[in-house]
C-alpha positions in Angstrom: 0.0 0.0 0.0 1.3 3.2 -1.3 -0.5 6.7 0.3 0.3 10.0 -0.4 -0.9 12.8 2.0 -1.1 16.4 0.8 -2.1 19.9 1.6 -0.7 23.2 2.6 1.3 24.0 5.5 0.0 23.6 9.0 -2.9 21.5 7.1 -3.0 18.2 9.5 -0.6 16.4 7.1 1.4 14.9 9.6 -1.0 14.4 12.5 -3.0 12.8 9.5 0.5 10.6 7.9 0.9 9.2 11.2 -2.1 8.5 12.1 -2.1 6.6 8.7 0.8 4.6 9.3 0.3 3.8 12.6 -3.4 2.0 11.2 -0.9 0.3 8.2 1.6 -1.2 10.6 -0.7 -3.7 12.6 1.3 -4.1 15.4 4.7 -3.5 14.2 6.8 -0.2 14.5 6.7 2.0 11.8 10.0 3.8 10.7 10.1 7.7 9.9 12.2 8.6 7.7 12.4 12.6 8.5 14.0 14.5 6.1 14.5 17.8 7.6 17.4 19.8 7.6 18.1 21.6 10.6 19.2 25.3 9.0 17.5 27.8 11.7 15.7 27.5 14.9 12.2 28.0 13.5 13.4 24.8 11.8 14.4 23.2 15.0 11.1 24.4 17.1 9.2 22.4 14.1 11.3 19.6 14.6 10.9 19.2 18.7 7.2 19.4 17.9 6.8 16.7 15.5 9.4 14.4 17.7 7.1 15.4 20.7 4.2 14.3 18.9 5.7 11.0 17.7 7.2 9.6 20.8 8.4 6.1 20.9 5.9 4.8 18.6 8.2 5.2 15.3 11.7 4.2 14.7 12.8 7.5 13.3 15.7 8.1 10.5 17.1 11.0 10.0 18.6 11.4 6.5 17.8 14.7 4.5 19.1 13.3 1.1 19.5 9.9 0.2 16.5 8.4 1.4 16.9 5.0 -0.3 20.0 4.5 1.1 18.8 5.2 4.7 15.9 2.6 4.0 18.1 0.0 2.8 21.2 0.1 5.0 20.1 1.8 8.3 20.9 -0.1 11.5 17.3 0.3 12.9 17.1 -2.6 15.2 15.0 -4.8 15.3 15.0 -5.6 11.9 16.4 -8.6 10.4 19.6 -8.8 8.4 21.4 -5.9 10.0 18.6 -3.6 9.5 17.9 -4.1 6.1 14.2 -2.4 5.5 13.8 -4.6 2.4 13.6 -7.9 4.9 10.9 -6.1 7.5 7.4 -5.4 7.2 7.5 -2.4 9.1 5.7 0.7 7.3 6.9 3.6 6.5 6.4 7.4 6.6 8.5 9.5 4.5 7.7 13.3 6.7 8.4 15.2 4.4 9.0 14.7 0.5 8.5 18.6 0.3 11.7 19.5 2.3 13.5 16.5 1.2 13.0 18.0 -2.6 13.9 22.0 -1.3 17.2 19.9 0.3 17.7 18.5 -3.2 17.8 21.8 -4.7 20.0 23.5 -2.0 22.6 21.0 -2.4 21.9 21.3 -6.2 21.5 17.2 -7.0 20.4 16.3 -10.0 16.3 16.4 -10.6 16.4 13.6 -12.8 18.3 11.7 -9.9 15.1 12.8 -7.4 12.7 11.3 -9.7 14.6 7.9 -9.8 14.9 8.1 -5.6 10.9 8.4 -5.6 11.0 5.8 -8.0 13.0 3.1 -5.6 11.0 3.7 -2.8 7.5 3.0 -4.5 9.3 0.0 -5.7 10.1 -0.8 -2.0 7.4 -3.7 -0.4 7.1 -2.2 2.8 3.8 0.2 2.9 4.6 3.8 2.5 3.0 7.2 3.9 4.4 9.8 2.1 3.9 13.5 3.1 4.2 16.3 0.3 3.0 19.8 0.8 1.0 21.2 -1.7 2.5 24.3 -3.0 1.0 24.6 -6.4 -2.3 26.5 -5.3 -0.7 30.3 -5.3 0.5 32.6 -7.7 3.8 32.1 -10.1 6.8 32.3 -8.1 8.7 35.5 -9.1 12.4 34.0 -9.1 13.9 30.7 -10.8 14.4 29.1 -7.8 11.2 29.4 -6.6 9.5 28.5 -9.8 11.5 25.4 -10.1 10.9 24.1 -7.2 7.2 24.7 -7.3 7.5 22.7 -11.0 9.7 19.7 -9.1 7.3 19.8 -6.1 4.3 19.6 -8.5 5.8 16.9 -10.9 6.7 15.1 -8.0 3.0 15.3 -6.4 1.8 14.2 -9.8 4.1 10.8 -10.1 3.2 10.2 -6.6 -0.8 10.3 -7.1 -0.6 8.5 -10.4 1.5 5.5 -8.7 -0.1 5.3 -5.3 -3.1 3.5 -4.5 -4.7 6.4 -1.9 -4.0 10.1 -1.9 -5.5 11.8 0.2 -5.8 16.0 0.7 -5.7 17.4 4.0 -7.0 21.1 4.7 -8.2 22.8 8.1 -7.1 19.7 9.8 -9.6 17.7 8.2 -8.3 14.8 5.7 -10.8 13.9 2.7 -9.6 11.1 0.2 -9.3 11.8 -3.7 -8.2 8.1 -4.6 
């Protein structure tokens, strides 16, 4: 099961994702995959909050650019073989795709090579959450950057709702399910 959550800042997307996985694992631990990179202290205050929220009921990851590796190689214990995700059942909630893609940029990756990463994780088995803000719905960015990454945010979101089997929007805190 592939699910994509969406919707504008400070939406419910990640009460929502977690929420999500936490129904999708079934008794087992989910793993969160955070993305973040800590660059300021709003950025940390974010951080602390969603940490706070989670608790001890994730396994949490911190890697804000090569996701697939972290999934595949990270020694997250209990898993089987080292800590090899591909060998666990254990779902998985990628918070968020939307930084991880503005963490791309910054460390000006490749896009093509971003497309192929969302790519290997949708061909993971584990059930995945993954958490992308929606950034399409105002005007035209007025500089490059901006407009590019509104384009790589939105082709992103668009490969991720053709592909997964539930998207779902979330707005005012409320979540409401467009496949």
């Amino acid at each position: 099961m592939k699910v994509l959550i969406t919707g504008g800042v400070k939406s419910g997307k990640s009460s929502f994702a977690e929420q999500r996985t936490l129904e999708l694992a079934g008794g087992e631990t989910p793993i969160y995959l955070a993305t973040t990179e800590l660059l300021d202290n709003g950025m940390r205050e974010r951080i602390a909050v969603h940490r706070q929220r989670r608790g001890e009921q994730f396994r949490t990851i911190e890697e804000p650019l090569h996701l697939t590796n972290a999934l595949k190689i990270s020694p997250i214990p209990p898993l089987p073989k080292g800590g090899d995700l591909r060998e666990s059942h254990s779902p998985v909630l990628v918070e968020c795709l939307t930084m991880w893609l503005n963490n791309w940029l910054h460390h000006q990756l490749p896009e093509a090579a971003a497309f192929s990463e969302i790519e290997c994780i949708l061909a993971m088995p584990n059930d995945m959450v993954l958490v992308l803000n929606e950034v399409g719905q105002g005007i035209l960015p007025e500089n490059q950057l901006a407009r590019r990454f509104a384009d790589l945010s939105g082709r992103a979101g668009q490969q991720l709702g053709e592909t997964c089997d539930e998207v779902w929007w979330c707005v005012a805190g409320q979540p409401v399910r467009i496949k």
